[in-house]
C-alpha positions as CSV (number, residue, x, y, z in Angstrom):
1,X,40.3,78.5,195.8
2,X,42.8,81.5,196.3
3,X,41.9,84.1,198.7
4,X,43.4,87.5,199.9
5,X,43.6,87.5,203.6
6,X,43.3,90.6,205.8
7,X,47.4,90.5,206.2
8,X,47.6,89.7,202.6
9,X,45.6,93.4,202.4
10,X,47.3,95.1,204.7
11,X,50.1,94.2,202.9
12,X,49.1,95.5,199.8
13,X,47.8,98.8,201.0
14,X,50.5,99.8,202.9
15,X,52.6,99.4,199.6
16,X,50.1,101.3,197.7
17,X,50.1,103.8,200.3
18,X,53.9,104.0,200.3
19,X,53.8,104.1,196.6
20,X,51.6,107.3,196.8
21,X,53.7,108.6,199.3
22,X,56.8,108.2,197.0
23,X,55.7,109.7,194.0
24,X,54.1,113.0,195.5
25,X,57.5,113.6,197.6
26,X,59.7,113.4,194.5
27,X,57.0,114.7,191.7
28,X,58.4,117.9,191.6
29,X,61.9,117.2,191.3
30,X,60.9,115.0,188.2
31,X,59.0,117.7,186.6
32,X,60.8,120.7,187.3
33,X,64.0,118.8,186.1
34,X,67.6,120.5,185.0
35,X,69.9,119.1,182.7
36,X,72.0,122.1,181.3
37,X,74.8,121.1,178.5
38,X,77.8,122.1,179.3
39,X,79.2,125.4,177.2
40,X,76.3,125.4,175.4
41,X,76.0,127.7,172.1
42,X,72.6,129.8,173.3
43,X,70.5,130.0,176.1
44,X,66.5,129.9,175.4
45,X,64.5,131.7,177.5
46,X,60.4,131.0,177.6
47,X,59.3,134.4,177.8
48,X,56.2,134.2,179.6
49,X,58.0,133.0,182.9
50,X,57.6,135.4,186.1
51,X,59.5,138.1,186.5
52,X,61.5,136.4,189.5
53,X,62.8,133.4,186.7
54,X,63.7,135.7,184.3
55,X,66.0,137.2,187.3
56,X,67.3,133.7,187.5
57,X,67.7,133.7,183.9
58,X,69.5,136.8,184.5
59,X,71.7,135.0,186.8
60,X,72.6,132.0,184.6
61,X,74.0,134.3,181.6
62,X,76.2,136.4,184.6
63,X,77.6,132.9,185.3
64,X,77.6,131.0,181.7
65,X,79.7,132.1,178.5
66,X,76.7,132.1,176.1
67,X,77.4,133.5,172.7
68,X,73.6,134.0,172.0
69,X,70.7,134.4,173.9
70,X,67.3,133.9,172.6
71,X,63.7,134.6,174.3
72,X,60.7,133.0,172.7
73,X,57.0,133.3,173.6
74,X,53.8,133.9,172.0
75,X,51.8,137.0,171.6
76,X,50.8,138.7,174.8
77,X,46.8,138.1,175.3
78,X,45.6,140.8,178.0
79,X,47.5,144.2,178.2
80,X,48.4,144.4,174.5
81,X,46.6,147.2,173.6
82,X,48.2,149.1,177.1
83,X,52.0,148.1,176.6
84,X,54.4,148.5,173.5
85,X,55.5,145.2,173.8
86,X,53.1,142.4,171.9
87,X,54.8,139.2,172.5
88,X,56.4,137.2,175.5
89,X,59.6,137.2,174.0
90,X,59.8,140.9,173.4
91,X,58.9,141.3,177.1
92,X,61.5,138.5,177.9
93,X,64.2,140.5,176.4
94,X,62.8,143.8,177.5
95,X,63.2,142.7,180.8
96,X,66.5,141.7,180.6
97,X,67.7,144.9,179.1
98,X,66.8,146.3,182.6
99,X,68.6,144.2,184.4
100,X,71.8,145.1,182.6
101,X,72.0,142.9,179.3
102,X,72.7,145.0,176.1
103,X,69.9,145.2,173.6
104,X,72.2,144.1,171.1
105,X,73.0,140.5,172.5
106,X,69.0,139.7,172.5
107,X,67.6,137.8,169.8
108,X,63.7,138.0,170.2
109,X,62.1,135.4,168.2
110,X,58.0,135.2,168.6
111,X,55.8,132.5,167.9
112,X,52.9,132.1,166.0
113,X,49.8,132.9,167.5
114,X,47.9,129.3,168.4
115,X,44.8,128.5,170.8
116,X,46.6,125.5,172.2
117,X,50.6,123.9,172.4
118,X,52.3,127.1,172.8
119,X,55.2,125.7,174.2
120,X,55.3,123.4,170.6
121,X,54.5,126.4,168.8
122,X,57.4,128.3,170.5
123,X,59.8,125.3,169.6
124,X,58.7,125.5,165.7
125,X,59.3,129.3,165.5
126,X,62.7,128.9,167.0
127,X,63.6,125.8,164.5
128,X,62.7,128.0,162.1
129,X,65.0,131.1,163.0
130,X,68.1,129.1,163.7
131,X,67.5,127.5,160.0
132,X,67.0,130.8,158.6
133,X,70.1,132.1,160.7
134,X,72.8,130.0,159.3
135,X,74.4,130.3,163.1
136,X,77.3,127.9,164.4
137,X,74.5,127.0,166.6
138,X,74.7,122.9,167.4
139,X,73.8,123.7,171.1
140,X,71.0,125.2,173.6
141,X,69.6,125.4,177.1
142,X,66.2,126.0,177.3
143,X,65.6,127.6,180.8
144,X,61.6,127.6,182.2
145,X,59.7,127.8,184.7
146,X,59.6,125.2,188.0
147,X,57.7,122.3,187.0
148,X,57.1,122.9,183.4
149,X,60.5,122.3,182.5
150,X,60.2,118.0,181.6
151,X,57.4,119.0,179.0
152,X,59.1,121.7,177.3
153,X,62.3,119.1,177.4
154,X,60.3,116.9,175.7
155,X,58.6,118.9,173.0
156,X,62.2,120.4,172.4
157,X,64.2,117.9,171.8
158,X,61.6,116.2,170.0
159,X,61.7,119.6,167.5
160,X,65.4,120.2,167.5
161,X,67.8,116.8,168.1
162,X,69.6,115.5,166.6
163,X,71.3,118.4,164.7
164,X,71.0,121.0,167.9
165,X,71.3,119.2,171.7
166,X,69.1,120.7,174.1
167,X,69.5,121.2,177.8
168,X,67.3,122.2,180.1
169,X,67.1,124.6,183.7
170,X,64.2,124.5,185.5
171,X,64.1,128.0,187.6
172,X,63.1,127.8,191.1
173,X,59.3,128.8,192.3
174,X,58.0,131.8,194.4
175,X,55.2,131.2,195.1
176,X,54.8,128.2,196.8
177,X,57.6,125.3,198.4
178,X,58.9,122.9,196.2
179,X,59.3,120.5,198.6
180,X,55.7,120.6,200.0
181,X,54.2,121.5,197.0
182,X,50.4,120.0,198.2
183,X,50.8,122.7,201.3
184,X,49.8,125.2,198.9
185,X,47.1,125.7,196.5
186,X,49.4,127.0,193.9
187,X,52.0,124.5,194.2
188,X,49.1,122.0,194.0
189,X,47.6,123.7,190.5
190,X,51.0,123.9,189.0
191,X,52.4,120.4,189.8
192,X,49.0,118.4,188.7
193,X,48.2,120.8,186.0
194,X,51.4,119.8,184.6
195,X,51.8,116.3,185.5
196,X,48.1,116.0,182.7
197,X,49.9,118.3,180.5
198,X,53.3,115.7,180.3
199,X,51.1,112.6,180.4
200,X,49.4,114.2,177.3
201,X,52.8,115.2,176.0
202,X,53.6,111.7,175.7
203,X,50.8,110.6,173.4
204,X,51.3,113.5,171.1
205,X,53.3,113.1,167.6
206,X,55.2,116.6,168.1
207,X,57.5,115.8,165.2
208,X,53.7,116.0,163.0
């Protein structure tokens, strides 16, 4: 008869242990992941990121040769009725008008107003504009926020490939340490919020 001893034990919980270990230390980096293409056609900006990633977005058009850039986002669901501005992507691009990009160079493409998948939601409106466009567009990075980044990747590419390649840029967080993400309660919601939200990504038949 087979029998775990107490080093056999030992054994196997000091792997589990360095297992856990593992996976917490480099969560975030797998989440928040970035893959830009190189000289890609348009860069996609979520538009209900912070204000601080849309300065990084900012950044990334200053040192990219984009010939389009595109905010998405869906409509805005507190302050509507106090701002001019009824959408995340309008805010998106608004935004970046202040920072110094010309109105004209925006494209502001909203999404349809859903309860749940927004990022999915976001991904269909902009398959629709670039099909409605008739643009030279074979190319995009998709640039979000921190740790979100692997499930919009996901949801994108499974809306978009193979006729446009998408890359993604995961912008860095403010609020909390990437690196020791559990020191914080925000980093904590954020990271296991969306590691649920990409294991349910997975199960999901986006391309429905």
């Amino acid at each position: 008869m087979w029998t775990t001893t107490a080093q056999g034990w030992l054994i196997f919980l000091v792997i589990i242990a360095v297992a856990i270990f593992y996976i917490i230390t480099h969560l975030y980096s797998f989440l928040a992941v970035t893959a830009p293409i190189k000289s890609a056609d348009a860069l996609v900006i979520e538009g209900w990121i912070s204000d601080n990633a849309i300065a990084q977005a900012y950044t990334e058009l200053k040192n990219g040769s984009y010939k389009y850039i595109i905010t998405i986002g869906s409509d805005v669901e507190q302050g509507s009725y106090l701002i001019e501005y009824k959408n995340f992507a309008e805010i998106a691009a608004a935004t970046l008008n202040k920072m110094g990009v010309p109105k004209e160079d925006l494209v502001v493409v909203p999404s349809q107003a859903v309860v749940k998948e927004r990022t999915n939601a976001s991904a269909i409106s902009l398959l629709q504009w670039l099909s409605q466009a008739n643009l030279p567009i074979t190319s995009i990075n998709l640039l979000t926020c921190d740790a979100h980044a692997r499930r919009s990747w996901i949801i994108f590419k499974h809306r978009l490939a193979p006729q446009i390649k998408v890359g993604i840029i995961a912008t860095e967080p403010a609020n909390y340490d990437p690196e020791k993400w559990w020191n914080s309660s925000e980093g904590a919601r954020v990271i296991l919020s969306e590691t649920i939200a990409y294991i349910y990504a997975q199960f999901v038949n986006w391309e429905s």
